[in-house]
N, C-alpha and C positions, 0 to 999 in steps of 0.2 A: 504494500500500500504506500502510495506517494505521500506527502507533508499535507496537500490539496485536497489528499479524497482522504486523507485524518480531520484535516477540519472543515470539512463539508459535510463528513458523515454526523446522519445523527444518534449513531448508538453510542450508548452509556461506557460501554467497556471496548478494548481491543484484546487479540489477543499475543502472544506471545512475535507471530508470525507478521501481522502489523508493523509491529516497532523495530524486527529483528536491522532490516533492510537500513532505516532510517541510524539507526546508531552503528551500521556497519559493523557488528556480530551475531557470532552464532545465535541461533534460539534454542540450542539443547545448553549452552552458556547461560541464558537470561531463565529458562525452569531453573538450573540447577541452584543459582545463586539466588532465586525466589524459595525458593524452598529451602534452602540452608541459611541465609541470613537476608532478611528481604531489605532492612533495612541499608544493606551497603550496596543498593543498586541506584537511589539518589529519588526515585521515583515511586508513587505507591501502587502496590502489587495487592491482588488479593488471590488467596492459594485456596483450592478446595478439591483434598485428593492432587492429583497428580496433575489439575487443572490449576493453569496461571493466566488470571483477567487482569488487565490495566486500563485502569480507569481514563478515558479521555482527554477528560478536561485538566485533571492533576498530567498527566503526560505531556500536554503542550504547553501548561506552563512552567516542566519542566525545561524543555528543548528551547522554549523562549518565544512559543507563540501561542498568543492567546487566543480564545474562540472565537472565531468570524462571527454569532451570530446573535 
């Protein structure tokens, strides 16, 4: 998913595969580090089972853009 269809979309969460492109790593790197200490990924992660959601709106104004809408 591009920066554009992140914040154009309007769902609540993204998931692991989303963000993976945009921070240029892996996404078997970004489960593992959600799931073993979420807080040293900079961003909020929610983990349920083996599933890793990131929330949108906290993700873009991670990366340093805010929601178009």
């Amino acid at each position: 998913m591009t920066l554009d269809e992140i914040t154009a979309s309007d769902e609540p969460f993204l998931n692991v595969q989303d963000v993976s492109d945009l921070l240029h790593c892996d996404p078997h790197a970004i489960r593992v580090q959600a799931q073993s200490d979420p807080d040293l990924i900079g961003f909020p992660v929610s983990v349920i089972g083996k599933r890793v959601r990131i929330p949108r709106i906290p993700f873009l104004r991670f990366i340093g853009k805010e929601e178009s809408a």
